[in-house]
N, C-alpha and C positions, 0 to 999 in steps of 0.2 A: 538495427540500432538507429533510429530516429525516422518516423514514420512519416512525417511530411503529408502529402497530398495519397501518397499510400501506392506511388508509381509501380518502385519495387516489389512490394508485396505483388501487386496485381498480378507482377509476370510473371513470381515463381507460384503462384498458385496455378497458371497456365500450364507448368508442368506434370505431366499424370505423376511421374515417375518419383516427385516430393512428397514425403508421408508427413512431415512436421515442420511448423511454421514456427516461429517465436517470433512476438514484435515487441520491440521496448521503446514506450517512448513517457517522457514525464508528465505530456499535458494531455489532461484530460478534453479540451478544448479541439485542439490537435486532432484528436481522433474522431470526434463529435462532429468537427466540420466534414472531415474525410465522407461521412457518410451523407452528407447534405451533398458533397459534390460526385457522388457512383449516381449510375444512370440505374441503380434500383441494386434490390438486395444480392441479385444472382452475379450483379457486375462488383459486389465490397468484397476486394479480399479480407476484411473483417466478418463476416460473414460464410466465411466459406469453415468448414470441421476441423481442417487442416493448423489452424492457423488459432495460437493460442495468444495472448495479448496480456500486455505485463505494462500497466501504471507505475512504472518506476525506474530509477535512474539504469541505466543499461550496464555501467559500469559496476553496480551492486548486482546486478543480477547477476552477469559474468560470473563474478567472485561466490556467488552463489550454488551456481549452477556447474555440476558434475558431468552430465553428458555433453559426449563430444560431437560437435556441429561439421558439417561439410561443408559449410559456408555460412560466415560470419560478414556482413555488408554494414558498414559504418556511413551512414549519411546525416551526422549530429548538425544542428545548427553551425553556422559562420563560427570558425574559432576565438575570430577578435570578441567574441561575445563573451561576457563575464561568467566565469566557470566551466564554458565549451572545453578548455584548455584539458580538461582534465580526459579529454576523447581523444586528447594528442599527442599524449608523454609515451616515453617510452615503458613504463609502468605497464601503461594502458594497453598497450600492441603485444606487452608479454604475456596478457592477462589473454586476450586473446590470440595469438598462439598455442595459448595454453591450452584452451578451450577445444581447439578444431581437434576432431580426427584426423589418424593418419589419414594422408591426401588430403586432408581438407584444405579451404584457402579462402581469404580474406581479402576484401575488396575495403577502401576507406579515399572517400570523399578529401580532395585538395583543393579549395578555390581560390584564383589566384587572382579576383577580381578584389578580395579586398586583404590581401597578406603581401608584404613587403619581399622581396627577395630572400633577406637572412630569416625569415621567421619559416619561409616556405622550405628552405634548406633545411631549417632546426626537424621542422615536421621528416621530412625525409630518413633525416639520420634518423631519428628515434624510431621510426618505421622499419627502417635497414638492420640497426641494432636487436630487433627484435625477431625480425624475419631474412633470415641467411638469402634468400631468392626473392630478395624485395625488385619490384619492377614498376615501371612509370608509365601510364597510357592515355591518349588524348579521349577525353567525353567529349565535349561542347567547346569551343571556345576557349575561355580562361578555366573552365573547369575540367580538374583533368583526375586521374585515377591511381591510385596506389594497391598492389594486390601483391601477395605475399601467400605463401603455402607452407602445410607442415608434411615436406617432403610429397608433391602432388607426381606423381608421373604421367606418360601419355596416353591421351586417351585414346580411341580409336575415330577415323574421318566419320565411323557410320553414325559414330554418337553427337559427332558435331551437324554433323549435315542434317541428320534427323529435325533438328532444332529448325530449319528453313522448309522442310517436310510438314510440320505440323501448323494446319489449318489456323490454330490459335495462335502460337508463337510465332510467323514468317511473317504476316502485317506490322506487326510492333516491332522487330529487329528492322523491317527495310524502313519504317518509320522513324526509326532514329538514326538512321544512315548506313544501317548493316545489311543492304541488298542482297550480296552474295556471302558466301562463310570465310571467304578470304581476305576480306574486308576487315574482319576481328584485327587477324596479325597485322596489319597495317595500323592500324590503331598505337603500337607500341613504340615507345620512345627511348627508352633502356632499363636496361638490368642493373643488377646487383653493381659488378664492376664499374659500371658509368653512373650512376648512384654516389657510390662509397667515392669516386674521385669528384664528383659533381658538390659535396659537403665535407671533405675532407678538414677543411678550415671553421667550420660553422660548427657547434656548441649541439649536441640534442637537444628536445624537448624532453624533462624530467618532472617527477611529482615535485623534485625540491625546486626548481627552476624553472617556473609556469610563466612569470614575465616576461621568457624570452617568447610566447607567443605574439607576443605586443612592439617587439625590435620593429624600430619604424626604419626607414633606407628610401633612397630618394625614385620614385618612380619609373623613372633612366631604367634603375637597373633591374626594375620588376620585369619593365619590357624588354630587357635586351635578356632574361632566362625566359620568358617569354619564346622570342624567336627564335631562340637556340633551340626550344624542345620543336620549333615547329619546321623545322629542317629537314624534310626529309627524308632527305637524301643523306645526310649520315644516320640519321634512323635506321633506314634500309640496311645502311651495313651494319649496325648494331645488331640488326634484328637476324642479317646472315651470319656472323660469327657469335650470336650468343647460345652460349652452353646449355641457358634455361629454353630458349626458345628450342634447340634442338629436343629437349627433355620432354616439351610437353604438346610441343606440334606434333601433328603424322606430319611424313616427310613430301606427302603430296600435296596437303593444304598449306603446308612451310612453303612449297617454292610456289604455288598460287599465289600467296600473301606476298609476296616477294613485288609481285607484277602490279601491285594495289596503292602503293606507296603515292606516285605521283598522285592519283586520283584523291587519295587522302590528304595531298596539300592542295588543291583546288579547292576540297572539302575545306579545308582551314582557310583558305583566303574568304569562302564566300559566308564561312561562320562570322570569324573574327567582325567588328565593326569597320578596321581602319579598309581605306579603300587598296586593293592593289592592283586596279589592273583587268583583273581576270573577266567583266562582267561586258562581254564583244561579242557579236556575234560570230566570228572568227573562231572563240574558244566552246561557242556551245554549238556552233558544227561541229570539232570536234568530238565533243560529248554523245552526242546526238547520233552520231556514224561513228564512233569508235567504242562507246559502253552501253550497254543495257539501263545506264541506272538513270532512276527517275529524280532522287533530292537534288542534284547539284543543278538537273535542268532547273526545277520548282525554284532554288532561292536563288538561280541567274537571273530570272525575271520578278523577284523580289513576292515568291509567294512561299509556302511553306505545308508539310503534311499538315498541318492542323486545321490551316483553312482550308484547303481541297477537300478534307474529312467533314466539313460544315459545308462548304460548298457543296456537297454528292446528297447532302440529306435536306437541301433547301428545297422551297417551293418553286416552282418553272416561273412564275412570278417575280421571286427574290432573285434567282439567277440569272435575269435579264436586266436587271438593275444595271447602269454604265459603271457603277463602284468594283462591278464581279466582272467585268470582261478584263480585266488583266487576269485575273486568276483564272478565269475559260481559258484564256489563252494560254497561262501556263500547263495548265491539264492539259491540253490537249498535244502540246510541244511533248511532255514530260513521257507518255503516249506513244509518241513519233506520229502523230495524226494529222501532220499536213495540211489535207482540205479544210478539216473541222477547226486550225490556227488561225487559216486564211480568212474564213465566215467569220472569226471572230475580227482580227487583225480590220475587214474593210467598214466594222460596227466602228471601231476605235477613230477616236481625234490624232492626228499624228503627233502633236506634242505628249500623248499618253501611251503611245510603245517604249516601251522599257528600253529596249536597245537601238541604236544607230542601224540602219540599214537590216532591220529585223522583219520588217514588210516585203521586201523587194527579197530577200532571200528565201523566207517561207513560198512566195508567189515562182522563185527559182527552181527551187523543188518540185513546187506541185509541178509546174508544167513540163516538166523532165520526166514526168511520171512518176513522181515519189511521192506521193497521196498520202501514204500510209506504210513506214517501214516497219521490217519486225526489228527490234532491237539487234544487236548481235553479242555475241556469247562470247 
């Protein structure tokens, strides 16, 4: 349900194991660019068999359409936008319910970059009211996730892990910060029960009641539910004593997930813009000697999967440019590659290391004999 730049599609086309696609989106426009920005026809998931595409409002289709979906993903335009509102009622989330098969489950887009506290709550409840096992989970930054099932149960570790197995899918999960499989459940903020007392006071969103999409509330307190979700250290125990999470984790990826938590708030400080702290050489020692994972090194030193993915496919030419040796540097840190830091680190101006004492520590390592570590597990 809203097709954007055609992310999602892309990825569920990566799964063999998908026989049927449906996309809805209203603009013809919308789709037309989509295909201007694939890097050719083999790469549009409009293009692929699978995948059937519907010029029309999603919420008529819905209402239209008989068979039941295993997954229903709502990524409509910005709500404040005139008529979005109606992707947000509680109408709208029964319609879909309605729609999933048994086990199916429903993911739907919150952003809380331009929704007010009480409008963000209203969306919630109508969610909640709709889906008995509604739950809350961080994407990016201020955008965050609402997913809901009709009665999904557990699946098994071999089908989750599979997904980090396949050549296609395991680039794009660590690409979006999902390195390891236990990384998912860290992701999560709460359940049904911290939901339902999180908007106890706050009004749904309804078809007769589409204004309160627009409740304006003073900033203050966007951010301070804001920081509340990004805590996560009561997460964690949300995420040990909830009912749903027992339901639909294996019990061995649940207490891995467990262990993921902190790394998922480092993740949040270095998403977020506000500064906090985190970006020391002190903390990406740790990182570096305490995780395998490559994002949180990349955006300590302010680079990102997207430019290392343009980076890798540059000319030896362009990647010599002084604009690319922070991002050399970050690759090669991200790596655990040492030597290959250091060659870059004595190219660099020292007004242009990213970090305090980031020279003299790479240069510390090397000559302790650590050139090159393997990550650790």
């Amino acid at each position: 349900m809203g097709y954007g730049i055609g992310s999602t599609a892309a990825a569920l086309t990566e799964d063999p194991d998908v026989r049927e696609i449906d996309v809805a989106d209203i603009s013809r426009d919308i789709l037309d660019m989509s295909r201007e920005l694939s890097a050719g026809p083999a790469k549009n998931p409009l293009e692929d068999p699978r995948v059937r595409v519907h010029l029309e409002d999603g919420r008529q289709l819905l209402a239209a359409h008989g068979t039941g979906y295993d997954l229903i993903t709502g990524e409509p335009p910005p709500p404040v936008i005139a008529g979005v509102v109606n992707l947000y009622t509680r109408e709208y989330f029964e319609l879909v319910r309605g729609r999933l098969a048994e086990g199916g489950m429903a993911t739907h887009w919150l952003p809380l970059m331009n929704l007010s506290a009480p409008a963000a709550k209203s969306i919630i409840h109508a969610f909640c009211d709709a889906f008995a096992d509604c739950s809350l989970w961080h994407g990016s930054a201020r955008n965050f996730v609402l997913l809901g099932t009709r009665n999904a149960a557990r699946g098994t570790s071999e089908r989750v892990l599979a997904l980090w197995d396949r050549p296609a899918s395991q680039p794009e999960l660590s690409h979006l910060g999902f390195e390891l499989p236990e990384q998912l459940g860290a992701a999560f903020i709460g359940d049904a029960e911290y939901l339902r007392d999180l908007t106890r006071d706050v009004p749904a969103v309804t078809d007769d009641t589409p204004r309160l999409i627009q409740t304006q509330g003073p900033r203050s307190d966007r951010d301070a539910l804001i920081w509340q979700w990004r805590d996560t250290g009561k997460a964690r125990e949300r995420f040990r004593t909830s009912a749903l999470i027992e339901r639909l984790f294996p019990p061995e990826l649940r207490a891995r997930s467990l262990r993921q938590f902190e790394n998922q708030r480092l993740l949040n400080d270095l998403l977020f813009p506000e500064h906090t702290g985190v970006r020391q050489t002190q903390v990406l020692h740790q990182v570096l000697h305490g995780t395998p994972l490559r994002l949180p090194v990349l955006l300590m030193l302010n680079s990102d999967p997207d430019v290392q993915y343009r980076l890798a496919r540059a000319t030896p030419e362009v990647r010599g440019r002084p604009e690319w040796l922070p991002h050399r540097l970050a690759g090669f840190l991200a790596e655990r590659d040492f030597t290959g830091a250091l060659a870059v680190l004595s190219e660099m101006p020292a007004d242009k290391v990213p970090l305090p004492e980031l020279h003299e520590y790479v240069e510390f390592v090397v000559e302790r004999g650590g050139g090159k570590l393997a990550p650790p597990r």
